[in-house]
Residue, then its C-alpha position, 0 to 999 in steps of 0.5 A: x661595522x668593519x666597513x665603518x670603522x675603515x672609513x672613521x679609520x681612514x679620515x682620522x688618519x687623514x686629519x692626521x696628516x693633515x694636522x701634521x702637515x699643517x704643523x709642520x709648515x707652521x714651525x718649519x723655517x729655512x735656515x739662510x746661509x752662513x757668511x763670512x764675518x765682515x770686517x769691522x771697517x765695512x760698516x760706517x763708522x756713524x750707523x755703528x754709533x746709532x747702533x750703539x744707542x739702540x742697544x743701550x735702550x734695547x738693555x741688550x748687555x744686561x741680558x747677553x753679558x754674564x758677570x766675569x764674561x765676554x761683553x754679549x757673550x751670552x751664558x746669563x741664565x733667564x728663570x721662567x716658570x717653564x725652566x730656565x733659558x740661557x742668552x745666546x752670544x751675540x758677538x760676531x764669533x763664527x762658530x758660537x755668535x752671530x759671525x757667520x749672519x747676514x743682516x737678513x738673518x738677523x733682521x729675521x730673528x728680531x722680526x719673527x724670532x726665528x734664529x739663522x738655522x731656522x729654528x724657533x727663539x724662545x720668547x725669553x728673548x722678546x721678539x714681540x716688542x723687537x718686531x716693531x724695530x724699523x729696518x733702518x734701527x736693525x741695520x744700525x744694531x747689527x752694525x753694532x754687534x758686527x762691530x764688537x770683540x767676538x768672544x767664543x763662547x757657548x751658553x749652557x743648555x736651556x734647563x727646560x721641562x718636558x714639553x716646554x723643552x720641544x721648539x717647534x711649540x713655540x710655532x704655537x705660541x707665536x700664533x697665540x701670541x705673537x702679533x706685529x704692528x701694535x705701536x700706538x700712532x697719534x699725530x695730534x699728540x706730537x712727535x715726541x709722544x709718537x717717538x716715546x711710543x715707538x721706543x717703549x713698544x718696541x726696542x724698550x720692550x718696557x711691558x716685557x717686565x711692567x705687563x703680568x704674563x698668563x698661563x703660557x708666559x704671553x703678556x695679558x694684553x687686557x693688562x699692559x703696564x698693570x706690574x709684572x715679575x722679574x727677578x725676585x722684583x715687582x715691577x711696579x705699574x706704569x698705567x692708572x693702577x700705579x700704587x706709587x704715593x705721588x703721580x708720575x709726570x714726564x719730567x719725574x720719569x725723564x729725572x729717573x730714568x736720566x739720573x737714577x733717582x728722582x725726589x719725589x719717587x726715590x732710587x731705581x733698584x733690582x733690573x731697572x738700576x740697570x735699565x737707568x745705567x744704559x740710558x745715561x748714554x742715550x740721547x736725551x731727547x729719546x729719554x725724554x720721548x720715552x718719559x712722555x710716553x709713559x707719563x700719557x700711560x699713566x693716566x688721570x690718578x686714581x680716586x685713593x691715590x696720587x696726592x701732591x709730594x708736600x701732602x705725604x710728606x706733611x702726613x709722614x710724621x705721625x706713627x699709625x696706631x698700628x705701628x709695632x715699637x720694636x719696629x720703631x726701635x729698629x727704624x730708629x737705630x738703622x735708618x733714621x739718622x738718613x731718612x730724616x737727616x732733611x738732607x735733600x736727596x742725593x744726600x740725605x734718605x727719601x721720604x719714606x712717605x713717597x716711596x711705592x716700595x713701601x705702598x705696594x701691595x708686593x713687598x718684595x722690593x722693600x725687602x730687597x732693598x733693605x736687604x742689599x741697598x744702593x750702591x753708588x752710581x759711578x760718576x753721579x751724585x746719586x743716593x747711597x744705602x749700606x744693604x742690612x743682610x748681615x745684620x738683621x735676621x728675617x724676623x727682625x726684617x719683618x718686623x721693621x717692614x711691617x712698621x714701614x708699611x704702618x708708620x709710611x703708608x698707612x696701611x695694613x701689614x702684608x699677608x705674604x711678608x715671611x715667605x717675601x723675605x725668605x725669598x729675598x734673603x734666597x735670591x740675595x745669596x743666588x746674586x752673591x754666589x754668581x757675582x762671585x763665580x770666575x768667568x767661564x775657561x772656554x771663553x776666549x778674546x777679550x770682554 
């Protein structure tokens, strides 16, 4: 028996050992060595252009700037049902950027999501779309970002809850979870398909909001573009689930995602304003790659759905049975004298009969929107909307919701509407609370 038990003893040590080899080799990654920062005149001047353009449809400033900081400074806090994690600085500061990173450095955190000390990047940062970036676009990126103001500046440390805090898990996860080389290739269907889909595959990394993630926050590959979650907003589905009143075609989605708003789909709010402000600066064949794209996505309309813009607004004018008068009056003292001025858009309200926000099965945007608006697009003639907040309480924002949904798109009142205002009103407060915040003191260099 003594002996037995050595020998089952002996081998559970070396599976063991074995197992933690194994993992080691699978999460341990050399660190490359450090250089100095190279001078911003190395770099030619038309690949720091082309950089440019790719950060701006990658989104890259929305996530490395924080509100009164340094332009990709880092420091905006990511929440994840793990904790929350902080954007790094990505400016060629040396001692807290990417100063001191060679290309080959940078070309491997984009590829493996692996940063220059060999340490595993937490997927918040979505090296699984950036992998599919081509050697030419990273060397136009890092260009870019070795050509910005360096701003020294740390992030705070990540907020994450035991284990999720280890890094080299994430080994695991990348081997769960992280594959390359998932960009769709179709020559039949044109070069402009063939671009728009290598855009939202990769540095668009549009599924990282419109794909619902599982259990251990991996996008449900079964589900892609089926509506994901981001900040308190749905982000609603791109492919034939799409709830939207009106089928997306490539010219509506090329008018979104250009100007901000389109007639028949209504105003880009929450995240995707600022997705729709970094491609104003994009050229206009990629946007358009990007809408054909995505308009293929979409797919045939569902059987319940999908009507032409003059049918649902030919059936907007009669009020559900269901429809709730103190509902009525609320809509008819906030927001009739826009939304039925028939003042085409961007000067009058949208139909409410087009609007995805109202047909939704998540009530989360329409809550958000009433609640803060929409601001003016600097330099556009784009739809404005004065946010309510501060005049109507949760229950009377229910209640006006509620009457939307009957009266707009007939259908029945929302299960969770309380608990979604509730948790608008929250994220509204958290939104003011940060705008309002200075700017970090150890930031130092100019935005």
């Amino acid at each position: 028996m003594a002996r037995r038990l050595r020998i089952i003893t002996g081998i559970a040590a070396v599976v063991l050992v074995a197992g933690a080899a194994a993992g080691f080799g699978v999460a341990w990654r050399p660190s490359i060595a450090a250089i100095a920062p190279p001078r911003p005149d190395t770099f030619n001047p038309d690949l720091v252009k082309r950089g440019r353009d790719l950060a701006a449809i990658g989104n890259c400033n929305t996530c490395h700037t924080v509100r009164g900081g340094g332009n990709y400074a880092g420091g905006l806090p990511v929440p994840t049902p793990f904790g929350t994690v902080f954007s790094s600085n990505i400016t060629p500061d040396a001692a807290t950027g990417i100063g001191g990173w060679p290309e080959a450095a940078f070309v491997r955190a984009m590829r493996s999501g692996i940063s220059r000390d060999g340490r595993h990047l937490y997927p918040t940062f979505p090296y699984d779309h950036f992998t599919n970036v081509s050697d030419a676009d990273d060397r136009a990126l890092y260009a870019f970002l070795m050509t910005r103001q360096p701003v020294s500046t740390s992030p705070p440390a990540n907020q994450l809850s035991f284990p999720f805090n280890y890094r080299p898990l994430i080994a695991g996860w990348k081997l769960l979870y992280f594959h390359g080389g998932d960009v769709p290739s179709n020559e039949a269907k044109g070069a402009e398909w063939n671009r728009g889909a290598y855009l939202v595959e990769g540095l668009a990394h549009c599924g990282a909001c419109h794909t619902p993630r599982n259990a251990l926050g991996a996008e449900r590959v079964n589900a892609q573009f089926a509506g994901g979650e981001v900040d308190n907003w749905h982000a609603y589905a791109l492919n034939d689930t799409s709830h939207a009143p009106v089928r997306w075609t490539a010219d509506a989605l090329y008018a979104y995602l250009r100007h901000g708003w389109q007639a028949d789909h209504g105003t880009a709010r929450g995240p995707m304003a600022e997705v729709v402000s970094n491609l104003a600066s994009v050229p206009d064949s990629d946007v358009r790659a990007i809408a054909a794209y995505m308009a293929d996505i979409s797919g045939a309309p569902a059987p319940d759905g999908k009507r032409p813009a003059d049918a649902v607004a030919q059936s907007s004018p009669a009020v559900a049975a269901q429809a709730d008068p103190a509902g009525a009056a609320i809509y008819a003292a906030a927001c009739v004298s826009c939304h039925e001025s028939n003042r085409p858009l961007p000067y009058g309200g949208v139909d409410l009969a087009l609007s995805t926000a109202v047909t939704s099965p998540d009530p989360r945007n329409l809550a958000n929107i009433v609640l803060v608006g929409v601001g003016a697009v600097e330099g556009e003639r784009s739809p404005i909307m004065p946010g309510f907040a501060a005049s109507i309480d949760d229950a009377q924002m229910a209640t006006l919701l509620n009457y939307l949904r009957a009266k707009f798109g007939k259908r029945p009142a929302w299960d969770n509407l309380d608990k979604a205002v509730r948790d608008a009103r929250a994220a509204q407060a958290v939104s003011v609370a940060a705008r309002d915040a200075p700017a970090e003191s150890s930031q130092r260099g100019k935005p």
